[in-house]
N, C-alpha and C positions, 0 to 999 in steps of 0.2 A: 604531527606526523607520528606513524605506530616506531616501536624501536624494536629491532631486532638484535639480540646478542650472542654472537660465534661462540662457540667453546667446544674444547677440545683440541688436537695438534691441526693445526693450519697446514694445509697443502701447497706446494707450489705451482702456479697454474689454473690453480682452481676460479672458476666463474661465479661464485658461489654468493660472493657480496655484492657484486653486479645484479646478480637475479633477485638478489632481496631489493634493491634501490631501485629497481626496474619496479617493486611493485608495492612501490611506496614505503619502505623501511628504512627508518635513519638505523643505522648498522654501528653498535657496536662490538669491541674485542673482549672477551673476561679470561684470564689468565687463568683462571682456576673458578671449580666449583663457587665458592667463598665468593671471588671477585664479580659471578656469575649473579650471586641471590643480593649483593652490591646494589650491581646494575640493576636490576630489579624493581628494588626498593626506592631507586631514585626516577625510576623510568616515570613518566608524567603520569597522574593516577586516573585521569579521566582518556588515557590511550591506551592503546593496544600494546601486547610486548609479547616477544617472540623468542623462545630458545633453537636458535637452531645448530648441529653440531658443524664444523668446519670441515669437517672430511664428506659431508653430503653429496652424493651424482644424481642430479634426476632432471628432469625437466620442467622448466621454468609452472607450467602451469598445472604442475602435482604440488606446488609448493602454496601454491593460488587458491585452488582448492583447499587446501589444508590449513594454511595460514589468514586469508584474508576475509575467507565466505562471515558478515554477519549477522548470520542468523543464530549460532549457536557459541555459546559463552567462551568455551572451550574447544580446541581443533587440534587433531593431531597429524602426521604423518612419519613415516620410519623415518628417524634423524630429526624430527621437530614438533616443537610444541606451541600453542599460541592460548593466551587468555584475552578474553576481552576487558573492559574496568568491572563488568560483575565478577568476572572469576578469577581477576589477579590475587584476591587474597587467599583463595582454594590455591592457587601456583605457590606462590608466595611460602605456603606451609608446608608443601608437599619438596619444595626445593631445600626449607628449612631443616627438614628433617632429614631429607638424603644425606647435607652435608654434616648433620651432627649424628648420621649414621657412618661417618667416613668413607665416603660415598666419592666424594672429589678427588680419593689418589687414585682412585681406576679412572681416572679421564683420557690416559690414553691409550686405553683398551677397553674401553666400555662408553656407552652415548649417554654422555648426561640428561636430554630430551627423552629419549628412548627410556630410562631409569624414570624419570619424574610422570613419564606417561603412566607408567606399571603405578609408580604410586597413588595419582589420584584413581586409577580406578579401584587400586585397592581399598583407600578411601568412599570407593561409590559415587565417585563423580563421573557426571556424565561427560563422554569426550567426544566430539564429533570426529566420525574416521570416512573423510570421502572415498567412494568407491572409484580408485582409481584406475583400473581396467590394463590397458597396454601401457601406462604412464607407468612410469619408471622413478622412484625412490628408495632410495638405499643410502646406507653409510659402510663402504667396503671395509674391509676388516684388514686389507693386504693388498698390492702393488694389484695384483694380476686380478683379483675381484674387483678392482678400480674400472682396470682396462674393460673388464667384461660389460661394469653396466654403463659404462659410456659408450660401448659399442651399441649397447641394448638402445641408451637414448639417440644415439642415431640412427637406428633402425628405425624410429617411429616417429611421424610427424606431428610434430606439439600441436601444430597449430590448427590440422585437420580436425584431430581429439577433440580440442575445444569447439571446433565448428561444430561439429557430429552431437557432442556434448549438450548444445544449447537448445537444441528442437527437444520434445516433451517426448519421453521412454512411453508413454500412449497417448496417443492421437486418433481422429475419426480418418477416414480413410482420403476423403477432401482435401484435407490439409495436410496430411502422410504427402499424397502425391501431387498434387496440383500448388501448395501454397510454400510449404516449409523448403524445396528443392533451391529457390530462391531467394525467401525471407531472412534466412541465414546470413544470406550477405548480406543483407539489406542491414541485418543486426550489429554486421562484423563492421560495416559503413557507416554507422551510427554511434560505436562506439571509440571508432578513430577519431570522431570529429567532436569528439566529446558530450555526445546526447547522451543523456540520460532516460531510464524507461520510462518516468512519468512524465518528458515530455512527448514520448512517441505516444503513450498514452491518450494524454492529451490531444495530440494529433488525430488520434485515432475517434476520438468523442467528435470532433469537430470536422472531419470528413465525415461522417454517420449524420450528424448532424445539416450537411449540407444537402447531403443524400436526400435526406425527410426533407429539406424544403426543395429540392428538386419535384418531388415525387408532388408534394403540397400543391406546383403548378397547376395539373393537371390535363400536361400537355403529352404530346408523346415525344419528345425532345425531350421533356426532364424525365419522364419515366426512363426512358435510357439511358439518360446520367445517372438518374438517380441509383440502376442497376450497377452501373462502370464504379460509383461512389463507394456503392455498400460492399463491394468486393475488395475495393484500394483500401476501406478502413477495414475487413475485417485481413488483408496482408499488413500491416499497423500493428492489429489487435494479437496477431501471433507474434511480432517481429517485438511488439516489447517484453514478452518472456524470455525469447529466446534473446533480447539483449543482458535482459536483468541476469539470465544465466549465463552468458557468454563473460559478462565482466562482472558478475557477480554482486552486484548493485541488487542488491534486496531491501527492501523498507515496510516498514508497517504503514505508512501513506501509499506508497504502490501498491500495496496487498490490496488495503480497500479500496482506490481506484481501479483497478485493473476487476476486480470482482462486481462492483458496482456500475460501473462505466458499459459492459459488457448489457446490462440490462436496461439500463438507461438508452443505449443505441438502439436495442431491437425496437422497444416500446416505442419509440420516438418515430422511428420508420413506420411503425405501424400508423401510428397517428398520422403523419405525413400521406402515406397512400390512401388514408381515408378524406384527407383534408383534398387533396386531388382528385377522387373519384368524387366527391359534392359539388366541386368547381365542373364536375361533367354532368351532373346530376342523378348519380346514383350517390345513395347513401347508405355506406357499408358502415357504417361505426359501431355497429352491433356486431359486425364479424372481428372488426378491429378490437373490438373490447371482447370477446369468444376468445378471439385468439390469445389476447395477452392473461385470460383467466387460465385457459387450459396450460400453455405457456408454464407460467408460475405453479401450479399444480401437480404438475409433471415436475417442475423443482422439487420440491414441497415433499411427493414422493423418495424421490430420490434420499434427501437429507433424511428424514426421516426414517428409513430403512437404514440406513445411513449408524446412521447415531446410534440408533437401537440397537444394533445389530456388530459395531466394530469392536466392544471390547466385549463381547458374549462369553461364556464359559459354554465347552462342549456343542461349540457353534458350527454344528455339520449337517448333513442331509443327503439323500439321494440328487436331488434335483441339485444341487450343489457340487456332488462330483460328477453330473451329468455335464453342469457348466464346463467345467476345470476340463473332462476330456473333450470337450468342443472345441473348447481355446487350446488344445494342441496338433490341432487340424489347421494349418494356415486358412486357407478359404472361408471356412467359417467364422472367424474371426475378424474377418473383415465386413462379410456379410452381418454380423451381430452387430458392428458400430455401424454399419450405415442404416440400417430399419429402425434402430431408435432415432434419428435424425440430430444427429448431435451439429452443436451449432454451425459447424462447418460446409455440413448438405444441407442445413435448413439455409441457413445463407445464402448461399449460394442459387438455392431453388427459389428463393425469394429476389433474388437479383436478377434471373434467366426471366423469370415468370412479371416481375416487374416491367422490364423492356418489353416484351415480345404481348404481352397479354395486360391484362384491362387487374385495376383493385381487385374486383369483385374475384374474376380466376384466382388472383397468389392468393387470397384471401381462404379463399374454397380449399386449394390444392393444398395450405400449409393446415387447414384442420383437420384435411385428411389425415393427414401426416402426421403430424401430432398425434391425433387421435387414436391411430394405429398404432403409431410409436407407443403412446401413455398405454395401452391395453396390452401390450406388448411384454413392458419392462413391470407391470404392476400384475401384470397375471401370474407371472415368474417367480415374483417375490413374493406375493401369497402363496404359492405351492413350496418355495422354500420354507417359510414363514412354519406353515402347517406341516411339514415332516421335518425338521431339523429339533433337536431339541434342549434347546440355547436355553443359559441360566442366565437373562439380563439384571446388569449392576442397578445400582441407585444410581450412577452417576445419568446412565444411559436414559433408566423411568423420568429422571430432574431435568432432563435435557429436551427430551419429547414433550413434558408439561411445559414446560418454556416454551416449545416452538408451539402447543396447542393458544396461546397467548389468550389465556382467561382472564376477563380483568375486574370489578372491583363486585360488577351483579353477578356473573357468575359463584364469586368470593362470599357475598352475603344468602345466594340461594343452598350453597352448599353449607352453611351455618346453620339454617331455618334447616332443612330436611337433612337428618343424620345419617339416615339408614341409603346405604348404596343400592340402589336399584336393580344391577344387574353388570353384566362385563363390558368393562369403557368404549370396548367398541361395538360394542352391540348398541350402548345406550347413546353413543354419539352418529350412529348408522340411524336409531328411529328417532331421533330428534332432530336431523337433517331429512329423512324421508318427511315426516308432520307438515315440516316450514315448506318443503316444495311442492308440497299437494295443496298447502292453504294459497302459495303463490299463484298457482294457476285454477285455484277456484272462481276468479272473476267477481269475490267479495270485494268489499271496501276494507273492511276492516278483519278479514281471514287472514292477511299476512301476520298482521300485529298479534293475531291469539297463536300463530305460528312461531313467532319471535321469541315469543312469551315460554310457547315449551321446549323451544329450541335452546333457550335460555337455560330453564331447566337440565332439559339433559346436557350441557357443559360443564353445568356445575357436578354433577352425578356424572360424567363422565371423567374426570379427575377427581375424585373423591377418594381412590384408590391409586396407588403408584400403576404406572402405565408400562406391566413387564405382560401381559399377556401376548398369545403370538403373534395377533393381528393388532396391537392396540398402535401401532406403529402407524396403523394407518388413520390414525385420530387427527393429528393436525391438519394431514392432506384433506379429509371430508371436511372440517371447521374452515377451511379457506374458500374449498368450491363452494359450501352454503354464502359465507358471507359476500362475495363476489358475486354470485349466479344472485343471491336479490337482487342486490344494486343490478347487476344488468336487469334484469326480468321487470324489476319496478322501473327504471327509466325505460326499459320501451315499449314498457304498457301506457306512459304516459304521455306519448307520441304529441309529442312535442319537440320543436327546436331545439339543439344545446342540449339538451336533455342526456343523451346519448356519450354526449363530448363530456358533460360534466361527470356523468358517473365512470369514464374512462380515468377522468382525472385522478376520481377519488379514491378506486380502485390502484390505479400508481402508485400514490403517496402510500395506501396503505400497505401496498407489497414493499416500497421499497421497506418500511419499518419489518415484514418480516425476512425481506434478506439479509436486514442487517443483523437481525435475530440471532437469525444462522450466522453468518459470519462474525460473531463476535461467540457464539458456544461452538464453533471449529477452532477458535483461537484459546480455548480451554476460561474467557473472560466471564462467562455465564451469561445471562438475558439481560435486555438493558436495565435501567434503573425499575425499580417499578410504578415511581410515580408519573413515568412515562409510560408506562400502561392503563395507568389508573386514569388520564387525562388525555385519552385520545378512546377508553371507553373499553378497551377489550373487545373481541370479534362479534361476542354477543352483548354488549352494549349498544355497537354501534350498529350490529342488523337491526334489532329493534329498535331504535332511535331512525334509523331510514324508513324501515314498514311505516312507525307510528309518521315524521312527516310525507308520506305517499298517501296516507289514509284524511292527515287535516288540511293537507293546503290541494292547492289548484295546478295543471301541469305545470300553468311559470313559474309560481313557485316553488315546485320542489326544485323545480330546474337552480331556482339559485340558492334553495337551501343544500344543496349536491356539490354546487362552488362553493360556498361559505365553507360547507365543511370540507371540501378535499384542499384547500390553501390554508387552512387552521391545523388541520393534519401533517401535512406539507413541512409547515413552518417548525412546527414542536419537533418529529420524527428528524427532520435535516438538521437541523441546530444541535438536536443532543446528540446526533450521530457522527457530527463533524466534529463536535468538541471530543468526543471519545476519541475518533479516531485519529487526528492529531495531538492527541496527548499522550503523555511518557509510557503510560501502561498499555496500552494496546497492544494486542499482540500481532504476530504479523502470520497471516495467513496464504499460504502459497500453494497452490494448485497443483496436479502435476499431470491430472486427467482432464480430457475434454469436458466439457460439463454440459448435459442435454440443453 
């Protein structure tokens, strides 16, 4: 249990030790400064401990916020301080030295919490300060500034704040109005009963999941479950945020489920409504894997611009405060989240479109969609891109090579040829045009001499740190090349399975790079490298596909396509599971809809 300790002159009346044990704090008294950094010292070193002053007015869940949230080492709020076991020794010092500054005889006219705050920032410790809005926290100074801010906390409904609190400060317009109005409760009913968000999580995988074998029937009875499914998981998919924020239950296991799990359901549907349109006898798996190409790409985009671009120096442009006054027009702004199709109207068009209409339609109508959407959000940011004139860090160039995911051939061609060719995105733009013209040359063996200089320009496309203004868009093209073979070679080789296998392999390889990204979001860097080096890097493994499309027969690539997407599969899940349940991970939390 965390321990929380009063100091300062105790009040009569005051609720003040209720509201701590209300939210988990074994509570104790320090009689002074001295008896204060006592308790401290013996509070259990693997808890939490809490200075909070005795004369405190506020409401229960300003203190929640400040005291309990752990994500961050250190928390404060006026009248309270809280370390977690990494920053009780940063407290620890900061308490030591108030009282051998004689600090402790003004405890009844000055806030010992409030004092230890001033000090660790003066120190440079970071102190987490939630933004608490109408909530109310003080430590009155006199009788009648008592009365005032308990009048203030009755003025304002704790419990509302925190409802209001828990839905996401940006959302797409879908979920604004149609999902979060109710989901909230749904949160507030989940947390009373003691669920936790990675079991609604959980929950949430597993209707999405029933959804896709709905869909898999391919009857019109499951198509319209399958619709009803994929909406009740994606009201799940919002309602475990807004649990995790309502009770403040954050974890580095929720961070990667809830990021994970979100891509794992789309795919999985997808797969599902193409496994049900077979069963009718049309065969879309070529649109089912289109989609989930462009899908990820349009991620891909995003991060990447992303990364580049967040801690830029003299990071401004026209088209950039074109955006900024657009978003102070309400109308427009709503209008902006819904034409990029953020997950919320993709879902949901994929639900409508499900019931009512055949694979082949959601299939068509969501790459429209996409497709407009991706040209959309990526035509924006190259015009950004081109008149702003941003000074990107190493950290941002180290970040983008990471998500370009060169692996060990790339590594030894940029060895063998020293001299850089040209600018990384120029040279990664004509070594993806090469590979797509040899693919649909209708040679045998044209992919493979494609591979071969696509290979090439990977390497010569990192050769050089990646701060140019467009290099940004480097990862994005290395994903559509290696994706767009694997599709283009299974369905030139029009065969069985063929289609489903390269769906596969393509999965296994996205999820390796969301988890890419999500572990250089959580500041952890790219995964190990010998997990790059043995799964072949993007142009390893294109070339390694052309070269068996060119030797074996359609069945067999069909099951060289399996062999390698479950070998893939296996290495990417396993090291990504042991990362992410382990001590270091960091914990990465969302707070915008994500396309």
């Amino acid at each position: 249990m965390s321990t929380a300790i009063l100091t300062g002159q105790p009040v009569p009346g005051s609720s003040i030790e209720g509201d701590l044990r209300s939210l988990g704090f074994d509570v104790r008294v320090a009689v002074d400064a001295a008896d204060a950094e006592r308790l401290v010292a013996e509070a259990p070193c693997e808890q939490r401990v809490a200075l909070v002053d005795a004369r405190f007015v506020g409401h229960v869940h300003a203190l929640r916020l400040g005291l309990t949230d752990p994500r961050f080492p250190l928390g404060a709020v006026p009248g309270a301080v809280t370390a977690q076991p990494e920053g009780r020794v940063t407290l620890a010092r900061a308490l030591a030295r108030d009282n051998s500054a004689g600090g402790g005889t003004a405890l009844a006219v000055d806030s010992l919490p409030d004092r230890i705050v001033t000090a660790l920032a003066d120190d440079g410790a970071e102190v987490y300060r939630p933004e608490l809005g109408s909530l109310v926290a003080a430590v009155p100074a006199d009788p009648q500034a008592r009365n005032e801010a308990r009048q203030a906390v009755a003025d304002v409904d704790d419990e509302a704040v925190r409802l209001k609190s828990a839905v996401k400060s940006r959302d797409g317009f879908f979920t604004t109005h149609f999902i979060s109005p109710y989901s909230r409760y749904l949160a507030r009913w989940c947390a009373r009963r003691g669920l936790t968000p990675n079991q609604v999580t959980t929950a949430s995988l597993i209707t999405a999941l029933i959804a896709a074998a709905c869909a898999a029937t391919g009857t019109r009875g499951g198509f319209i479950a399958a619709g009803v499914l994929l909406i009740a998981s994606f009201v799940l998919d919002c309602t475990d945020g807004q649990l995790a924020r309502y009770s403040l239950q954050y974890s580095t296991l929720g961070a990667w489920l809830d990021a994970t799990f979100d891509r794992a359901k789309e795919y999985a549907y997808y797969a599902g409504l193409a496994l049900g349109a077979a069963r009718g006898g049309d065969d879309v798996w070529a649109l089912a894997l289109g989609a989930m190409i462009l899908q990820t790409c349009r991620h891909v985009v995003d991060f990447s611009f992303n990364e580049a671009n967040h801690d830029a120096t003299a990071n401004t442009s026209p088209t950039a405060a074109l955006s900024d006054k657009l978003d102070s027009v309400g109308w427009t702004v709503w209008v902006r989240r819904m034409i990029v199709l953020p997950i919320g109207e993709r879902w949901a068009m994929i639900a409508v479109l499900t019931a009512a209409t055949t694979p082949r339609i959601t299939f068509y109508a969501l790459l429209i969609g996409c497709a407009f959407a991706a040209t959309y959000t990526t035509a924006g940011r190259v015009l950004r891109s081109l008149t702003r004139k941003a000074q990107r860090t190493d950290r941002a160039a180290q970040a983008l090579a990471d998500l370009a995911d060169n692996g060990p051939l790339a590594g030894l061609l940029a060895r063998v040829a020293r001299a850089p060719l040209g600018a990384p995105f120029l040279v990664a733009l004509a070594g993806t045009v090469v590979l797509a013209v040899a693919l649909f040359s209708g040679m045998t063996w044209a992919p493979v001499a494609g591979a071969v200089v696509y290979a090439i320009a990977a390497a010569q496309a990192l050769y050089r740190p990646l701060k140019g203004a467009l290099d940004w868009l480097v990862p994005p093209l290395f994903r559509a090349a290696e994706y767009g073979t694997v599709l283009i070679l299974a369905a030139t080789a029009d065969v069985n399975k063929a289609l489903p296998a390269a769906f596969g392999l393509v999965a296994a390889v996205a999820y390796h790079h969301y988890d890419t990204v999500y572990r250089i979001r959580g500041n952890a860097g790219a995964p190990p490298a010998w997990l790059v080096r043995a799964i072949g890097g993007h142009e390893g493994r294109t070339l390694l596909v052309t070269v068996l499309a060119a030797l074996l027969t359609a069945s067999q690539f069909t099951v060289a396509l399996t062999v390698l997407a479950v070998a893939v599969a296996l290495l990417v899940l396993v090291e990504s599971i042991r990362f992410w349940v382990s001590a270091g991970a960091p914990a990465v939390h969302d707070e915008g809809e994500p396309a």
